[in-house]
C-alpha positions in Angstrom: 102.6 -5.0 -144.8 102.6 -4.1 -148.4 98.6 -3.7 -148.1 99.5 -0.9 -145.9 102.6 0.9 -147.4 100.6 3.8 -148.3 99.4 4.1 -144.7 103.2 4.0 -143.3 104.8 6.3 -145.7 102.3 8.5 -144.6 102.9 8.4 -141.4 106.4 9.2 -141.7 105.5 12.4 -143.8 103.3 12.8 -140.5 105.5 12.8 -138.1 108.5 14.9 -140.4 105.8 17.5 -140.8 105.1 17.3 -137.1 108.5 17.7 -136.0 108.9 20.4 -138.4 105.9 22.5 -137.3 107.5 22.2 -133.9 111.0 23.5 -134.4 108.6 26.2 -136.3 107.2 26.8 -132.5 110.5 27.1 -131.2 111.7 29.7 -133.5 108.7 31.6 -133.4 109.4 32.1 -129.7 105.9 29.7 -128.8 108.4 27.4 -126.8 110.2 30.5 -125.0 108.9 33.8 -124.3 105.6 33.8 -125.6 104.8 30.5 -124.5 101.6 30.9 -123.3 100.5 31.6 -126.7 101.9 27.7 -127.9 98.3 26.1 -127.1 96.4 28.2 -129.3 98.5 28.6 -132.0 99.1 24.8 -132.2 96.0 24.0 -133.2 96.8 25.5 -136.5 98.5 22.2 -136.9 94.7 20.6 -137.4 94.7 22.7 -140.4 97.9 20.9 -141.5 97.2 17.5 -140.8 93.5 17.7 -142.4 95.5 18.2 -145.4 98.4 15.1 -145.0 95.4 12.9 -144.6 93.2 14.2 -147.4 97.0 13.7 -149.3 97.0 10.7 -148.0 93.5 9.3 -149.2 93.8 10.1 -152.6 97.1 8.7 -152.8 95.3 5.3 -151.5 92.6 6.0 -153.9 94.8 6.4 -156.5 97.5 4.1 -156.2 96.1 1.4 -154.5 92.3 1.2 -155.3 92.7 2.4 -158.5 90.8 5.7 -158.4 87.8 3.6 -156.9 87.3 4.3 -153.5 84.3 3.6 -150.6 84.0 5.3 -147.2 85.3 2.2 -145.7 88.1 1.6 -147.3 88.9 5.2 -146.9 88.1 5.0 -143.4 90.1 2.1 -142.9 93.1 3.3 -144.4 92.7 6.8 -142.2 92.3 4.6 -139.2 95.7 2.6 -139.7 97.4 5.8 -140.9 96.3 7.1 -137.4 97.6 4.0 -135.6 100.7 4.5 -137.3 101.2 7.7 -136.4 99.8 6.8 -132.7 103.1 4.2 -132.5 105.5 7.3 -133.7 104.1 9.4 -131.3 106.5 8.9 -128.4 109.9 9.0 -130.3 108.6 12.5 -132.1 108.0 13.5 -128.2 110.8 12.3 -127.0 112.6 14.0 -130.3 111.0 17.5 -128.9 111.4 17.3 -125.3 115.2 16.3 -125.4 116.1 17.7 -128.7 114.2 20.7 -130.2 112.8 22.2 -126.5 114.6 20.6 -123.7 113.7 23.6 -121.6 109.9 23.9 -122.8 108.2 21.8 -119.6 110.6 24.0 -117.3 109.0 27.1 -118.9 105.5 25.9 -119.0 105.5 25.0 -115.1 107.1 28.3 -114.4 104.5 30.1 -116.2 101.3 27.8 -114.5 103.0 28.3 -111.3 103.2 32.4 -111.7 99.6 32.5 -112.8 98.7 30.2 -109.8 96.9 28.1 -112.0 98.8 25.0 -110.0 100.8 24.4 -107.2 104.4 23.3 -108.3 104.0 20.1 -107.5 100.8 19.8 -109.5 102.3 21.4 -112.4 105.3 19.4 -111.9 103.0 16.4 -111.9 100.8 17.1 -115.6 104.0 18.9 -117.6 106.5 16.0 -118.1 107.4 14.1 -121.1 105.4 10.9 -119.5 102.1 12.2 -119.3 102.9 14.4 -123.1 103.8 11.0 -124.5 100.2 9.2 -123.1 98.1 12.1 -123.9 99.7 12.9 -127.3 99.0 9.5 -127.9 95.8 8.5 -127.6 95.0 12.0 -128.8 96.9 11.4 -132.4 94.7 8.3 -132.4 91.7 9.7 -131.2 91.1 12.3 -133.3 92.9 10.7 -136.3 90.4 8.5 -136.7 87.8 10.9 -136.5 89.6 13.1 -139.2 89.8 9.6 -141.0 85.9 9.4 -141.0 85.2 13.0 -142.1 87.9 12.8 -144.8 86.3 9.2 -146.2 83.3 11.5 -147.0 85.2 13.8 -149.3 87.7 11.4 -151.0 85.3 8.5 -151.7 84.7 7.9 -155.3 80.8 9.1 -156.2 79.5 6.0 -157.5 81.4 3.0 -155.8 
């Protein structure tokens, strides 16, 4: 587990950040009355975590490969930092549905419902913490890894 100690801490800083960003929804109202706004601003949060795993790299780099880095061990280390975070995924869900916007999937199927984008039951069906906790999921690993990839190219050491 040592070997990846890097990866874990991390993740932690991952998922605090995440959490964070999303009491920052709920205050800014993204979670309440301007929630059909939430989708588009939270992609900003790409911005974000480009920047924990780019953190994260060098901080391999530097502490564990001593400054000597290839795209594969960087891309390794991206891709168990995304599995890390992947694991966390349904307690920081759980964390924000029951804790920091218990009323958010009530809201959300209200509003899909009164732009008859779906029928209650269909909303009802796609906005619940289940199906955020699968999707959140495999997305966090998903597109982790592919961040992982594209961040190996820009952390790698020139000459390895």
């Amino acid at each position: 587990m040592k070997k990846f100690a890097i990866e874990f801490k991390w993740a932690v800083i991952f998922i605090i950040t995440s959490l964070a960003w999303t009491i920052f929804e709920k205050q800014m109202g993204w979670h309440d009355g301007k929630i059909e706004m939430q989708q588009i601003y939270t992609m900003l949060f790409g911005i974000v975590a480009i920047i924990l795993y780019v953190l994260a790299l060098l901080d391999k780099k530097k502490n564990f490969f001593n400054g000597i880095m290839d795209w594969k061990q960087g891309f390794l280390s991206g891709s168990i930092l995304s599995l890390f975070v992947a694991l966390m995924i349904p307690l920081t869900q759980y964390i924000t549905f029951t804790v920091i916007s218990p009323e958010y999937f009530d809201k959300l199927i209200a509003l899909t419902v009164a732009n008859k984008k779906m029928t209650l039951e269909a909303a009802q069906n796609y906005f619940n913490i289940n199906n955020y906790i699968y999707s959140s999921t495999f997305s966090a690993l998903s597109s982790g890894i592919v961040t992982a990839a594209i961040v190996s190219l820009f952390t790698k050491s020139k000459k390895v």
